[in-house]
C-alpha positions as CSV (number, residue, x, y, z in Angstrom):
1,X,80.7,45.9,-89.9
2,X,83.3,45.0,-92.3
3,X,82.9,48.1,-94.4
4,X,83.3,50.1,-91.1
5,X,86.6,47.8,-90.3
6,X,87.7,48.6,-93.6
7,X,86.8,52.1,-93.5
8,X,88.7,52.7,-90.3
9,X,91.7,51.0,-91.5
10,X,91.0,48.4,-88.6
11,X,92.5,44.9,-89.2
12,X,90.1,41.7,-88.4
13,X,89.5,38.1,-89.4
14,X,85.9,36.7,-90.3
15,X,85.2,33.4,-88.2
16,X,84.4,30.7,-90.8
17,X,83.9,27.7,-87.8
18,X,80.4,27.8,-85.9
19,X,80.8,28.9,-82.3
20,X,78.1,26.4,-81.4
21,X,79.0,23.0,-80.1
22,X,78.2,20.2,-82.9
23,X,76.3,17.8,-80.1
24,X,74.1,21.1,-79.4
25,X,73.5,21.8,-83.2
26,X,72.4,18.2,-83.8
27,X,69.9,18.3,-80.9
28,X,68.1,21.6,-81.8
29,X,68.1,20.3,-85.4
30,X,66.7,16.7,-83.7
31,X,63.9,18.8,-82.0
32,X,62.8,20.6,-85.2
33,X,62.5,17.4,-87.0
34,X,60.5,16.3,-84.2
35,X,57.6,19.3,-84.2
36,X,58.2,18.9,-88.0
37,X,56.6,15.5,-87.5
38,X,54.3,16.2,-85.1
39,X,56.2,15.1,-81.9
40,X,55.3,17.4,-79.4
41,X,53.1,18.2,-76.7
42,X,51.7,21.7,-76.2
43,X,50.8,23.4,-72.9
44,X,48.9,26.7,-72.2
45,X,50.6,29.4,-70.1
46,X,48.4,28.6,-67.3
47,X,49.1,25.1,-66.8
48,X,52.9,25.4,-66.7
49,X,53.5,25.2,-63.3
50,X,51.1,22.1,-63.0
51,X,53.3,20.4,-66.1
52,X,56.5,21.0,-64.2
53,X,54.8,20.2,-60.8
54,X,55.7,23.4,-58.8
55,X,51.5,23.0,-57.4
């Protein structure tokens, strides 16, 4: 994309600041720690409704 700026001439600035909020970063790294370690439950396609108690 930048070459194609460039090419055209077309002026633009490169975000260097994540879009994502910090407190939402830290959790999703929190939850990969977490299956890292083993800390998670899985459940088969079939049962989700039963886990989330729509039956």
């Amino acid at each position: 994309m930048k070459a194609f700026a460039k090419a055209l001439k077309i002026k633009f600035e490169v975000a260097k600041e994540s879009p994502y909020n910090p407190e939402f970063i830290a959790k999703i790294q929190e939850s990969k720690e977490q299956h890292k370690k083993g800390d998670f439950i899985s459940i088969e396609k079939k049962d989700i409704k039963t886990f989330l108690e729509l039956e």
